[in-house]
N, CA, C and O atoms as a GROMACS GRO file, in nm:
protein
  504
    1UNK      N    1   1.577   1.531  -0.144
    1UNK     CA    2   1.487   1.628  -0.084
    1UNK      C    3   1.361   1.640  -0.170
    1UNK      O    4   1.374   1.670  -0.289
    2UNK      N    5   1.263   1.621  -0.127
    2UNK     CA    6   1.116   1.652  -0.210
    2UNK      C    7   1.092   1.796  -0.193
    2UNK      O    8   1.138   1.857  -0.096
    3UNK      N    9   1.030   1.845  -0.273
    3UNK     CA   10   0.933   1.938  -0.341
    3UNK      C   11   0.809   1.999  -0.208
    3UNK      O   12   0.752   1.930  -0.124
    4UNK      N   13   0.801   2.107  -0.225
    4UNK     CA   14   0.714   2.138  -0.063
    4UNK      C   15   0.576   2.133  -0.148
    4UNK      O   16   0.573   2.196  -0.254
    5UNK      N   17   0.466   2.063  -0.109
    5UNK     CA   18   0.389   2.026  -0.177
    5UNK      C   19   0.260   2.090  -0.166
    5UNK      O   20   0.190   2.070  -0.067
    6UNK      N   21   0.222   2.168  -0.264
    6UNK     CA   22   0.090   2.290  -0.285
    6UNK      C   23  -0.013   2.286  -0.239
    6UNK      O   24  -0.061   2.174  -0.258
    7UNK      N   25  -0.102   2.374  -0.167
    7UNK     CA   26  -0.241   2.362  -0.141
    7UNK      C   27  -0.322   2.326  -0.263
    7UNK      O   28  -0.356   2.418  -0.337
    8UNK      N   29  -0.357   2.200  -0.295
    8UNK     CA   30  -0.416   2.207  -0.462
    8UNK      C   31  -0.562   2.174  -0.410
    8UNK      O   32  -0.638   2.130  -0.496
    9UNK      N   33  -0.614   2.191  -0.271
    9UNK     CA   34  -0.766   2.158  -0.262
    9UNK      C   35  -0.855   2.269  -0.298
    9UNK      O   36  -0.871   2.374  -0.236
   10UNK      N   37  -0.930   2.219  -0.441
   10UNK     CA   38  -0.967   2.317  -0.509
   10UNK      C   39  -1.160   2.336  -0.499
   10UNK      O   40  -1.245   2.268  -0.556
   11UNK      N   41  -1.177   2.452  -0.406
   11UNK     CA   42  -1.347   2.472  -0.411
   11UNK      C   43  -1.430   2.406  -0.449
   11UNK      O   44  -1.502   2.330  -0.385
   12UNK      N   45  -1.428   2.438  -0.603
   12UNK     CA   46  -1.534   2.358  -0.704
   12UNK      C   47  -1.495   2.231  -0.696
   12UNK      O   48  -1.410   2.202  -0.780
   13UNK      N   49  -1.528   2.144  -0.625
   13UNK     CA   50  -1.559   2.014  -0.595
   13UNK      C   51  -1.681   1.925  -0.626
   13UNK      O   52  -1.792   1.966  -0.660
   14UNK      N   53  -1.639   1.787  -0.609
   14UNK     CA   54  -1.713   1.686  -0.607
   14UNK      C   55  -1.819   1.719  -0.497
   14UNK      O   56  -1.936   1.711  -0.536
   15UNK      N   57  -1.802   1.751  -0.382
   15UNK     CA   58  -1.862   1.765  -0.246
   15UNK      C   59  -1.955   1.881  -0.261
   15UNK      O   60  -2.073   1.870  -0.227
   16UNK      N   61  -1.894   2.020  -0.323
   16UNK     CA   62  -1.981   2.141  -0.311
   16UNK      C   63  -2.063   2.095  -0.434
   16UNK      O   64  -2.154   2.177  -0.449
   17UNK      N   65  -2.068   2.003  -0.523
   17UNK     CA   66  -2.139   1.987  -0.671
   17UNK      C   67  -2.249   1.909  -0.635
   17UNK      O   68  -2.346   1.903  -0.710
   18UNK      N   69  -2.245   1.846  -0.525
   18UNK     CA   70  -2.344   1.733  -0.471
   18UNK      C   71  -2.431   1.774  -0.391
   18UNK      O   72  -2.538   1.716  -0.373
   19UNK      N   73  -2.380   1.916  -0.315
   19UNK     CA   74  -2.458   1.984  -0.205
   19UNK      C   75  -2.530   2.055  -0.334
   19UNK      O   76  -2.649   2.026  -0.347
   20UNK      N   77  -2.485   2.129  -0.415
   20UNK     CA   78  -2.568   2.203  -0.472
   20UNK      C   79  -2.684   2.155  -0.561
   20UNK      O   80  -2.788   2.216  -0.586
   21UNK      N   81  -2.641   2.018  -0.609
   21UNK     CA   82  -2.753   1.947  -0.652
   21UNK      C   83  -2.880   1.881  -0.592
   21UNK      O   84  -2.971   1.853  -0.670
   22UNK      N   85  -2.893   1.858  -0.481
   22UNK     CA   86  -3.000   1.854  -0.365
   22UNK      C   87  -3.060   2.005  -0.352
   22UNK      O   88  -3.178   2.035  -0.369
   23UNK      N   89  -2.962   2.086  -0.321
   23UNK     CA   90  -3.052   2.254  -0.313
   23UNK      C   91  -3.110   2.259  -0.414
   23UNK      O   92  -3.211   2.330  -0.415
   24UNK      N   93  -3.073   2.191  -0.532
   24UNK     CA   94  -3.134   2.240  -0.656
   24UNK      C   95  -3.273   2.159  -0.654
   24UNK      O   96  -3.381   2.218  -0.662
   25UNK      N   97  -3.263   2.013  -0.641
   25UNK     CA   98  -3.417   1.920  -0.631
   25UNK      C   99  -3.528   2.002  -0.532
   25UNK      O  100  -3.645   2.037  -0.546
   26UNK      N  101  -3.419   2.014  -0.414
   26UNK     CA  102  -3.525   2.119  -0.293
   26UNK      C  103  -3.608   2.237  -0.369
   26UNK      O  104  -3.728   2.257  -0.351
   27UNK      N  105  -3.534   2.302  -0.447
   27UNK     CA  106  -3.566   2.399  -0.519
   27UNK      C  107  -3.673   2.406  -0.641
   27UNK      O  108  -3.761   2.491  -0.658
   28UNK      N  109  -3.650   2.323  -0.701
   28UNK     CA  110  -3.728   2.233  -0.770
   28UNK      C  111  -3.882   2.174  -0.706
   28UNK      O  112  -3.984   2.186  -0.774
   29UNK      N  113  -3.885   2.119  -0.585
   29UNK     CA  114  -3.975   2.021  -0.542
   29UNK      C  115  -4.083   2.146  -0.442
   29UNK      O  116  -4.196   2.140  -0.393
   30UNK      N  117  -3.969   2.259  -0.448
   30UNK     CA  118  -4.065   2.381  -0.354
   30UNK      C  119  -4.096   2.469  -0.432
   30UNK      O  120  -4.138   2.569  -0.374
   31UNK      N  121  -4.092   2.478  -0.589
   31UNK     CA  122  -4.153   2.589  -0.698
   31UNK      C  123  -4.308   2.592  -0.717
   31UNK      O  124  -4.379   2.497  -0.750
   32UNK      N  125  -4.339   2.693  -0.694
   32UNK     CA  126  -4.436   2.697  -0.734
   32UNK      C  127  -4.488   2.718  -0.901
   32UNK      O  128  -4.601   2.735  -0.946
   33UNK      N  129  -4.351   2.710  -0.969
   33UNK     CA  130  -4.355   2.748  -1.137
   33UNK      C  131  -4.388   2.607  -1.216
   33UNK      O  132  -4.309   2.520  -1.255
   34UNK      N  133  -4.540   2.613  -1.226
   34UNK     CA  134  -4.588   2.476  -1.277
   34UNK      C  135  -4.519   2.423  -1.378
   34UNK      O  136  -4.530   2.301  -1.395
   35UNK      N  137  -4.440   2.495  -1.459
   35UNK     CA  138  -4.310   2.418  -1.584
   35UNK      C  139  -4.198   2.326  -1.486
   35UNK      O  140  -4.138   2.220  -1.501
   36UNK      N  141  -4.207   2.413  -1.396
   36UNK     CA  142  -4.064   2.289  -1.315
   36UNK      C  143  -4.124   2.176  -1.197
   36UNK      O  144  -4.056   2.154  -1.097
   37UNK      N  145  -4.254   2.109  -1.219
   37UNK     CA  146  -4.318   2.064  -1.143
   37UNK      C  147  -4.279   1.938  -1.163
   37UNK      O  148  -4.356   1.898  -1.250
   38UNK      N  149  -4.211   1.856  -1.138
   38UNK     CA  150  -4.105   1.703  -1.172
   38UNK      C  151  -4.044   1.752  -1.192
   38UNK      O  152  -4.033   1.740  -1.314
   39UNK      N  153  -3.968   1.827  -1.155
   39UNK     CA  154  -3.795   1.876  -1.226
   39UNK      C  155  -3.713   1.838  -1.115
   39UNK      O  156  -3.750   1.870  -1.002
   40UNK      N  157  -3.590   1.766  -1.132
   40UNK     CA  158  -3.526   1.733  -1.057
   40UNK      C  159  -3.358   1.729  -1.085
   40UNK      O  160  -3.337   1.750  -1.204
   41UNK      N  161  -3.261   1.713  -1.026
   41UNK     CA  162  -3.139   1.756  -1.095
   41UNK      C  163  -3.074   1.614  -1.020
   41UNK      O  164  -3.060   1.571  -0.906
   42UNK      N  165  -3.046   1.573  -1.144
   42UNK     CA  166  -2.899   1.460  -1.120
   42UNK      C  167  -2.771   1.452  -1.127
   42UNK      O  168  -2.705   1.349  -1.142
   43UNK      N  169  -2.724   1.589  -1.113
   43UNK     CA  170  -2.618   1.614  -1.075
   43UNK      C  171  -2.561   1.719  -1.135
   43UNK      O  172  -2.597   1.749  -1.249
   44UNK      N  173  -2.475   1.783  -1.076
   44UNK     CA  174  -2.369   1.898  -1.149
   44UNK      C  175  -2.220   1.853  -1.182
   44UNK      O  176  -2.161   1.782  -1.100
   45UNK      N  177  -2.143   1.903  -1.332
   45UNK     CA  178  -2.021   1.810  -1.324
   45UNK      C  179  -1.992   1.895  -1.204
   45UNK      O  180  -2.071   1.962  -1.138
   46UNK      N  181  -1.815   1.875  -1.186
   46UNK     CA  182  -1.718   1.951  -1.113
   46UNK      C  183  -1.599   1.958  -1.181
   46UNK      O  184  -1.487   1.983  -1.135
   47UNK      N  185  -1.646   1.922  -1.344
   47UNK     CA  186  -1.513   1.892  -1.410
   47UNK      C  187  -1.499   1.968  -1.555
   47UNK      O  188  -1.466   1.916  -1.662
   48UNK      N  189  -1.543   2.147  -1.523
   48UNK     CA  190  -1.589   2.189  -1.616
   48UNK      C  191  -1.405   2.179  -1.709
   48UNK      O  192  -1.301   2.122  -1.676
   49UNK      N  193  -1.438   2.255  -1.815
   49UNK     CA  194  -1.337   2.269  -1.929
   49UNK      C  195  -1.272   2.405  -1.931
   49UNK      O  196  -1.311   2.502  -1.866
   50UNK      N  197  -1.166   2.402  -2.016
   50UNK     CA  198  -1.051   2.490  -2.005
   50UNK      C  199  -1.008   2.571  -1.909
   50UNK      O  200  -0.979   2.689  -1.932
   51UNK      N  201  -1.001   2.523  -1.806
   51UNK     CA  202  -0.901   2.566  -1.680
   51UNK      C  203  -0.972   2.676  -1.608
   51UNK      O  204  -0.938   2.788  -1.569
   52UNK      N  205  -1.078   2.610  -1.603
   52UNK     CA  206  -1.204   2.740  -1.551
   52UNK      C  207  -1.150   2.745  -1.394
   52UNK      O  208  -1.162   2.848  -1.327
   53UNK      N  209  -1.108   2.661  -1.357
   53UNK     CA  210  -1.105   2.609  -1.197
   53UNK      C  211  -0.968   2.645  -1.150
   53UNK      O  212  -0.903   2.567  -1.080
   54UNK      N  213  -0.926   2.749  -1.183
   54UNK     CA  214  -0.791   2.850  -1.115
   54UNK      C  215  -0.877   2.960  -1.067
   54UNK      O  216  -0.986   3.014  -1.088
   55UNK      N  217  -0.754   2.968  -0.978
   55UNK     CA  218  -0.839   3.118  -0.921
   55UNK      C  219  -0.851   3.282  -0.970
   55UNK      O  220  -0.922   3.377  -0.938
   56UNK      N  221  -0.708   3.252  -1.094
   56UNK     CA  222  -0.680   3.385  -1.154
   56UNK      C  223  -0.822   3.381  -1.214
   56UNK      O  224  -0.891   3.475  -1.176
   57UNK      N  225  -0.914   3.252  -1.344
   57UNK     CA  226  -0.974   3.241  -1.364
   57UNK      C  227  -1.139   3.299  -1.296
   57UNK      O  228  -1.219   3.386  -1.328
   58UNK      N  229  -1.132   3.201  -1.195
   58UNK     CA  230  -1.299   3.255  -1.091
   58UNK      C  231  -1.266   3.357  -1.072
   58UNK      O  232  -1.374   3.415  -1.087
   59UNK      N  233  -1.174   3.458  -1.040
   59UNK     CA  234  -1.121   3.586  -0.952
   59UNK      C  235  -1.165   3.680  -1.095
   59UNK      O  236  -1.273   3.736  -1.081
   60UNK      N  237  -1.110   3.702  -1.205
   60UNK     CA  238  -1.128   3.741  -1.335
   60UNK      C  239  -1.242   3.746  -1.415
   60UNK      O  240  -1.285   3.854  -1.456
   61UNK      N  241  -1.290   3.649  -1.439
   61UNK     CA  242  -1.441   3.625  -1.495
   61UNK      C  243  -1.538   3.585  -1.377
   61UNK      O  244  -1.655   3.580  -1.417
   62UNK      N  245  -1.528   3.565  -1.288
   62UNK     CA  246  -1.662   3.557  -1.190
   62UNK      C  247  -1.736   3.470  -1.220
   62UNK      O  248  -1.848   3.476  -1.169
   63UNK      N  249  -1.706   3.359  -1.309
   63UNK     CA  250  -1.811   3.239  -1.369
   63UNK      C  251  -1.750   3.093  -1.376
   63UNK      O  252  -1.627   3.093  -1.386
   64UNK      N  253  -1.803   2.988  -1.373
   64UNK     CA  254  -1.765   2.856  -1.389
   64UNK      C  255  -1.885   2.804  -1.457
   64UNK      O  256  -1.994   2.815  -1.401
   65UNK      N  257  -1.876   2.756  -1.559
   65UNK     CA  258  -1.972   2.692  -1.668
   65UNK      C  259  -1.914   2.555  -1.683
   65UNK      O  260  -1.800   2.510  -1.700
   66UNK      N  261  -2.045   2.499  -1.670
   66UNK     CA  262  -2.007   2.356  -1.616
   66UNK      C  263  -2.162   2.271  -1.695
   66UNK      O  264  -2.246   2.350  -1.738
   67UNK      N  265  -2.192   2.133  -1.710
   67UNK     CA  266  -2.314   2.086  -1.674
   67UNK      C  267  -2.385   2.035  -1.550
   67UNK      O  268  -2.342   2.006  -1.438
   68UNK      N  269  -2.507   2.035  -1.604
   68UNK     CA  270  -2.596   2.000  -1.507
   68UNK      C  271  -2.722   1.893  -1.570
   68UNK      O  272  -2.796   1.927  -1.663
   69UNK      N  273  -2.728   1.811  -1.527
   69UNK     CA  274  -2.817   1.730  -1.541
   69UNK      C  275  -2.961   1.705  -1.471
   69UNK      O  276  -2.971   1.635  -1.371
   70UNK      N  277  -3.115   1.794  -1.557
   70UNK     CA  278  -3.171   1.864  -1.488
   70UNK      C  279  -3.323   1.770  -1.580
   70UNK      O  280  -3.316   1.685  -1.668
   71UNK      N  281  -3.402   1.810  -1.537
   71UNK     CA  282  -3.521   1.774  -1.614
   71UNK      C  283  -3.612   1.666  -1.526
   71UNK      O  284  -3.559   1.618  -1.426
   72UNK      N  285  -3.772   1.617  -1.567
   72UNK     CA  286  -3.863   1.524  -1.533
   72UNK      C  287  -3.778   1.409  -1.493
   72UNK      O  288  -3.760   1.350  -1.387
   73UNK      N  289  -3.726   1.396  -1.621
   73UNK     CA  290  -3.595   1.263  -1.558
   73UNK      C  291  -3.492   1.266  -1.535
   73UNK      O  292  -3.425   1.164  -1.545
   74UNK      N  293  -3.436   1.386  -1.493
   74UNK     CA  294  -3.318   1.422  -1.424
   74UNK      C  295  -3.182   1.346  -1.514
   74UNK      O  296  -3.073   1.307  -1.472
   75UNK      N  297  -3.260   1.346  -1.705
   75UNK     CA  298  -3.113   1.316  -1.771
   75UNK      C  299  -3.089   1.392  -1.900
   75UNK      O  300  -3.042   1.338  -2.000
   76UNK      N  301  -3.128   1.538  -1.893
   76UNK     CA  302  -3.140   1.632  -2.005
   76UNK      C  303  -3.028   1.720  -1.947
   76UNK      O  304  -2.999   1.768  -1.838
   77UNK      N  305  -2.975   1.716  -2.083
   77UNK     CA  306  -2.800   1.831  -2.010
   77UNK      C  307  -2.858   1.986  -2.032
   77UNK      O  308  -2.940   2.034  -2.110
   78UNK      N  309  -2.791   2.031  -1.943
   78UNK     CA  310  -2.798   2.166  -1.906
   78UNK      C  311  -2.647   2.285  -1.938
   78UNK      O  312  -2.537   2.274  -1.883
   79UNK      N  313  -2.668   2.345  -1.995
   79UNK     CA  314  -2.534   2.438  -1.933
   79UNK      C  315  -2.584   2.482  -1.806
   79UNK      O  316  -2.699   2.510  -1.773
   80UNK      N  317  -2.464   2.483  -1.730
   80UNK     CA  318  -2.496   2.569  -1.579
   80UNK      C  319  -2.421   2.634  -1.596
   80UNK      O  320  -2.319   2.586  -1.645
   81UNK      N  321  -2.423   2.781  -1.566
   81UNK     CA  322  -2.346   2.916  -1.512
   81UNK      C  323  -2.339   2.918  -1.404
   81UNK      O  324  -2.444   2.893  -1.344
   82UNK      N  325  -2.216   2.947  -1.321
   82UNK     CA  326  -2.239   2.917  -1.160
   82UNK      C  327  -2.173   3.078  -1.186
   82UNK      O  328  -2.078   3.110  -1.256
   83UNK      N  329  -2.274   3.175  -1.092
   83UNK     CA  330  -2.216   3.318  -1.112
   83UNK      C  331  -2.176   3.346  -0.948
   83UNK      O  332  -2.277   3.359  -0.879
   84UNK      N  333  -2.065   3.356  -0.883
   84UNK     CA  334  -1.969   3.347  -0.775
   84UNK      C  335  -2.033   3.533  -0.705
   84UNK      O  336  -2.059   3.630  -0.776
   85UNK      N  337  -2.039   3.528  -0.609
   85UNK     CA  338  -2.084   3.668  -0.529
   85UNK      C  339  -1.954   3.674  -0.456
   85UNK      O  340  -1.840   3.629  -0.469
   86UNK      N  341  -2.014   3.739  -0.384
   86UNK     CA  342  -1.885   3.852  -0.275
   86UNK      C  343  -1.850   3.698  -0.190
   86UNK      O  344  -1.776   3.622  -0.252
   87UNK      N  345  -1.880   3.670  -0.110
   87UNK     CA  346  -1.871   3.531  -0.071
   87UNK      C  347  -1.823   3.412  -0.090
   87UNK      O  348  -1.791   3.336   0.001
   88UNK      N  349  -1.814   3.387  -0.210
   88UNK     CA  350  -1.816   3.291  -0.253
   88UNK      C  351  -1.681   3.317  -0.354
   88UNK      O  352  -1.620   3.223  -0.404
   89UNK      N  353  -1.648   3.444  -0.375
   89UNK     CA  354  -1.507   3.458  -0.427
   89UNK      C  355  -1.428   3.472  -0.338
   89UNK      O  356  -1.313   3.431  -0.352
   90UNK      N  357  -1.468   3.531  -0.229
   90UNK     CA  358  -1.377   3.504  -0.115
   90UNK      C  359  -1.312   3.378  -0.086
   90UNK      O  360  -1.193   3.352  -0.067
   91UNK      N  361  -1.448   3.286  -0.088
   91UNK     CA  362  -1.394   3.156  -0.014
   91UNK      C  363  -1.328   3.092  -0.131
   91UNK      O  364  -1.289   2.977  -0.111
   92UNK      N  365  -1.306   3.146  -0.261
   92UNK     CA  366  -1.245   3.018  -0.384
   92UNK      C  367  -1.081   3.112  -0.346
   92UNK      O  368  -0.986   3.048  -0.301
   93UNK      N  369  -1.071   3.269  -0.372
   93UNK     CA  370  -0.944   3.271  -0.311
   93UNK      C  371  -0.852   3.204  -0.181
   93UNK      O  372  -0.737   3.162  -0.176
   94UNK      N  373  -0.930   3.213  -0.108
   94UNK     CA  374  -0.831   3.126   0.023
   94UNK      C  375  -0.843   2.977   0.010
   94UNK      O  376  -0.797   2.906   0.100
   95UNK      N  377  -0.903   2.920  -0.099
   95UNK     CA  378  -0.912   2.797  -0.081
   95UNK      C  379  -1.033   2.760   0.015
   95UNK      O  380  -0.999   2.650   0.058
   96UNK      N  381  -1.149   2.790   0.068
   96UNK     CA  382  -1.200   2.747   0.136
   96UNK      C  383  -1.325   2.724   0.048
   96UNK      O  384  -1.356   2.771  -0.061
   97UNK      N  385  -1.412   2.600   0.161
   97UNK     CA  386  -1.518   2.528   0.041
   97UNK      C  387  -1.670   2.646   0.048
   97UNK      O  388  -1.708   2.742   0.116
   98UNK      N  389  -1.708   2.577  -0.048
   98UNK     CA  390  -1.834   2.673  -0.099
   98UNK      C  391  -1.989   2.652  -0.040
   98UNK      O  392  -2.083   2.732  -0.036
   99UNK      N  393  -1.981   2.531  -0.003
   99UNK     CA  394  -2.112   2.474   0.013
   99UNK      C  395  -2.163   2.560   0.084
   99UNK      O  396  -2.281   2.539   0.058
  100UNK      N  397  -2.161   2.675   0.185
  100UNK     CA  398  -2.201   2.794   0.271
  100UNK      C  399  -2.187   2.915   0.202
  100UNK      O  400  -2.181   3.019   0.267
  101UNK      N  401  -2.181   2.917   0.060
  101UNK     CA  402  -2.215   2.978  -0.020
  101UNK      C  403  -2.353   2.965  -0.077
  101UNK      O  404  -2.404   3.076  -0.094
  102UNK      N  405  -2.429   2.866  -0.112
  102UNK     CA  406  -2.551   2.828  -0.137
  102UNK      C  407  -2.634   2.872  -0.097
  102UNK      O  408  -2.611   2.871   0.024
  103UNK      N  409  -2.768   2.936  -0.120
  103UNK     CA  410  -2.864   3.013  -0.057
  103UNK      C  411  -2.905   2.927  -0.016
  103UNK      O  412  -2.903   2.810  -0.054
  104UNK      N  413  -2.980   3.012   0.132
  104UNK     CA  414  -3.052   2.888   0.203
  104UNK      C  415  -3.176   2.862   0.186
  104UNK      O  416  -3.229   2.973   0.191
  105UNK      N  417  -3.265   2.778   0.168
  105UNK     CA  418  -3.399   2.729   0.157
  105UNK      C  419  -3.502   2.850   0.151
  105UNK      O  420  -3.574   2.865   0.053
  106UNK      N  421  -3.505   2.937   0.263
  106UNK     CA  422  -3.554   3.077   0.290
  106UNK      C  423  -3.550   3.188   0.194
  106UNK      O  424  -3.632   3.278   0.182
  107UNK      N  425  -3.423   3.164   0.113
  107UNK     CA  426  -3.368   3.272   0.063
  107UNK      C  427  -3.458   3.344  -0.007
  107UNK      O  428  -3.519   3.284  -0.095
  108UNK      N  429  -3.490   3.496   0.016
  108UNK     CA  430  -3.566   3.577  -0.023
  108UNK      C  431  -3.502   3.590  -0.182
  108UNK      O  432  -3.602   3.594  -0.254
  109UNK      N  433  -3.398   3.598  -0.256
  109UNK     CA  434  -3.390   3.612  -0.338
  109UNK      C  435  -3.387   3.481  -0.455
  109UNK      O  436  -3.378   3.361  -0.430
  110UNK      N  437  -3.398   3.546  -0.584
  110UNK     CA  438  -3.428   3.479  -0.706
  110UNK      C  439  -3.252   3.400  -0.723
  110UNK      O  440  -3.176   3.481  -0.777
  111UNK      N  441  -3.180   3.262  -0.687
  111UNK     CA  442  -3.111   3.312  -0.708
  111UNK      C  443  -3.080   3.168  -0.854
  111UNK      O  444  -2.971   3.121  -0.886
  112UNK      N  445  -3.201   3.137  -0.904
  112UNK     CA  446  -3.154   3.033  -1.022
  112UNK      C  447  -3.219   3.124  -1.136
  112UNK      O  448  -3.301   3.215  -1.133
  113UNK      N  449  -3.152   3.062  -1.233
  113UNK     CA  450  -3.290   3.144  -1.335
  113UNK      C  451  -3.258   3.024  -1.438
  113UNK      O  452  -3.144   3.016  -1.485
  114UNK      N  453  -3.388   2.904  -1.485
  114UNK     CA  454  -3.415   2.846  -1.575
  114UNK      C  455  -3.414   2.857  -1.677
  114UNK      O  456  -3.480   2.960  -1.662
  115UNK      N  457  -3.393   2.847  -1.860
  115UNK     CA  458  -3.425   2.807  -1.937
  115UNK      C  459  -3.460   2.691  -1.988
  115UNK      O  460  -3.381   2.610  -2.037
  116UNK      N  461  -3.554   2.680  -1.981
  116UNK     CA  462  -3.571   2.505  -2.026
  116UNK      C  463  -3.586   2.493  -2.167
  116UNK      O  464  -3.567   2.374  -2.194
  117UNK      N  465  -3.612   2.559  -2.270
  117UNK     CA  466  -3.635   2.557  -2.411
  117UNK      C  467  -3.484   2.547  -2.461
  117UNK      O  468  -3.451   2.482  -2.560
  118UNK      N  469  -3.370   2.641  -2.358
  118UNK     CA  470  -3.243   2.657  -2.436
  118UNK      C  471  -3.159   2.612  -2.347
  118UNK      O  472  -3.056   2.673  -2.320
  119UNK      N  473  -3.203   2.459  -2.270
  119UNK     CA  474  -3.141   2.417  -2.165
  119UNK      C  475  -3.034   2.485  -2.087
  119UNK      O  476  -2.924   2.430  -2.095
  120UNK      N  477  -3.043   2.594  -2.011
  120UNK     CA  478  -2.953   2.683  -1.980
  120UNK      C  479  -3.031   2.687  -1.802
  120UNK      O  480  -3.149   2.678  -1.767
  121UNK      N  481  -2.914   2.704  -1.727
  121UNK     CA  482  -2.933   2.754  -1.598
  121UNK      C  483  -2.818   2.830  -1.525
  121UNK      O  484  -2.700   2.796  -1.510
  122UNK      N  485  -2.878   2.932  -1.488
  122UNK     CA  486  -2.766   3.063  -1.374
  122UNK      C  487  -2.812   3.030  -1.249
  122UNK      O  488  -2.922   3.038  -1.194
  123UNK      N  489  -2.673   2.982  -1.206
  123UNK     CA  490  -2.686   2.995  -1.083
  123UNK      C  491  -2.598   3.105  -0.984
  123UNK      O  492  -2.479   3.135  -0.996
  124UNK      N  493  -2.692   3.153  -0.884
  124UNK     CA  494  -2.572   3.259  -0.792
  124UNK      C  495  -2.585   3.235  -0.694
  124UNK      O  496  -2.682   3.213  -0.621
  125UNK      N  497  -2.416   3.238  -0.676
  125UNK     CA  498  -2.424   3.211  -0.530
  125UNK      C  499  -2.374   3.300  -0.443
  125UNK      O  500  -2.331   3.399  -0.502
  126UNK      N  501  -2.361   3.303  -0.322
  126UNK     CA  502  -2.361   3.433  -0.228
  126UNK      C  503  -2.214   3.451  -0.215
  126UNK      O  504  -2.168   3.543  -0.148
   0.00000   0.00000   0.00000
C-alpha cells in the first residue's frame, strides 16, 4: 500500500518568480526615477534559504528573502524582501499561485522600494 501523497505545490515558484521579474523590467522601463533608467532584472531566485517556503513560515513572518538579479546589466545581486499582503497570504495558505498577487501596471501604489547603494529591494505584494 503507498503513502497518500501531499499537496507539496508550493506558491513561491519558478513560474510566480518569472512573472514577477518582467513586472519588475516593466517597472523599471516605466520609472520615471532617472537612477533606474537601464535597470532591468534578470531574475528572482525561488530557492530562498532556511525553510522560508512553509507556510507556518510566510503565515508567521510575512516575508520571503530571496535574490534578485537587478541592475544596467541585469547581473548585480540584490537581496529581495518579498513582503506578502492580505492576498497573497491567503493564496500561499491554500496553496494557490501568486502571480495575481502582483500589482498591476496601473497600480496607484508605491509597491517596490529600491536601494541601489545597499543592493536591497522590498517588494509588496497584494
Amino acid at each position: 500500500m503507498t503513502k497518500t501523497k501531499k499537496n507539496t505545490e508550493i506558491p513561491f515558484n519558478e513560474e510566480f518568480c518569472t512573472r514577477l521579474e518582467f513586472r519588475l523590467c516593466k517597472e523599471f522601463s516605466d520609472s520615471n526615477d532617472s537612477k533606474l533608467k537601464g535597470f532591468w532584472c534578470d531574475g528572482v531566485s525561488w530557492l530562498p534559504t532556511d525553510n522560508q517556503l512553509t507556510r507556518k513560515h510566510v503565515n508567521d513572518k510575512r516575508i520571503i528573502i530571496t535574490k534578485a538579479w537587478i541592475g544596467k546589466s541585469g547581473q548585480d545581486v540584490y537581496q529581495a524582501t518579498i513582503h506578502f499582503g492580505k492576498k497573497s497570504l491567503s493564496n500561499y495558505a491554500k496553496g494557490k499561485e501568486l502571480t495575481e498577487c502582483i500589482p498591476e501596471l496601473d497600480s496607484e501604489t508605491d509597491w517596490i522600494e529600491i536601494d541601489i547603494e545597499g543592493k536591497t529591494i522590498d517588494i509588496r505584494l497584494k
